[in-house]
N, C-alpha and C positions, 0 to 999 in steps of 0.2 A: 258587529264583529270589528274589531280593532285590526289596522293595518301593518303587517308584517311590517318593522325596520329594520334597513339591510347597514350595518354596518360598514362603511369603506375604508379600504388600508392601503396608505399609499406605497406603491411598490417599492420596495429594496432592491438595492444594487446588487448584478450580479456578483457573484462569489459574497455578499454577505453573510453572516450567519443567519438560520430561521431565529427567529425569538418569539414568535408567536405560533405555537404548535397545533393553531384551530387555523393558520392561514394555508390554502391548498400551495403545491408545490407540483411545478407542472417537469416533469422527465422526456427527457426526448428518448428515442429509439429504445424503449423499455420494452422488455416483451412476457405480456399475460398467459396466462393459461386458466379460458373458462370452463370449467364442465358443467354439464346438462344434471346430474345427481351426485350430490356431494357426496357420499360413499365412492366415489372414485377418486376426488382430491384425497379423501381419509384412504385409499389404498396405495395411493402415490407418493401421500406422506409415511408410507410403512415401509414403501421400498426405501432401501437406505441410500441406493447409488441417487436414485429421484429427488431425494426429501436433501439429499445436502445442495441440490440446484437449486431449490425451492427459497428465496430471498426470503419473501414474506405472502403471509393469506392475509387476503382485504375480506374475504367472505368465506361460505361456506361452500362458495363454490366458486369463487375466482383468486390466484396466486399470479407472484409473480415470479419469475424466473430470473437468477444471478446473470448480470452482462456477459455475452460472449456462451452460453450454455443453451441457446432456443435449440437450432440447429439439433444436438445432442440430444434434449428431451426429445424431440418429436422421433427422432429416431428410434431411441428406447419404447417410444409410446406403441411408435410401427412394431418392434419387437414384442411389442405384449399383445398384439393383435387388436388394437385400437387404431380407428379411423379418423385422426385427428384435421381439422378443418382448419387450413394456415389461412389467415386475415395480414398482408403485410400492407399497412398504410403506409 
């Protein structure tokens, strides 16, 4: 078996632009939202007030939420009667 080569890219200055769109990009204080069955993220994205907080879906069951909006979902989530589990690192 042939050994994985890992590519190295030397880092860019902050505030540059990305130009390589396979290089990760690391966010500070971003705030996820995982579910345990994706038919829940697919009902979150139904609610309209939910789905325009909703930045972007990395998965079928992990999104992430617009800056300044966690606070808010979880709220809403408590109002739908959902037991949301807050992780603040």
């Amino acid at each position: 078996m042939k050994p994985t080569r890992l590519r190295l890219v030397p880092p860019q200055p902050l505030g540059a632009e990305v130009t390589d769109p396979t290089r990760p990009v690391l966010h500070a204080n971003l705030t996820v939202i995982e579910v345990s069955d994706p038919i829940l993220l697919q009902t979150l994205r139904a609610d309209r007030r939910v789905s325009a907080a909703i930045l972007a879906q990395l998965s079928e069951c992990v999104a992430v939420i617009q800056p300044g909006l966690g606070e808010w979902v979880i709220k809403q989530l408590l109002k739908a009667g959902h037991t949301p589990k807050v992780i603040d690192a």
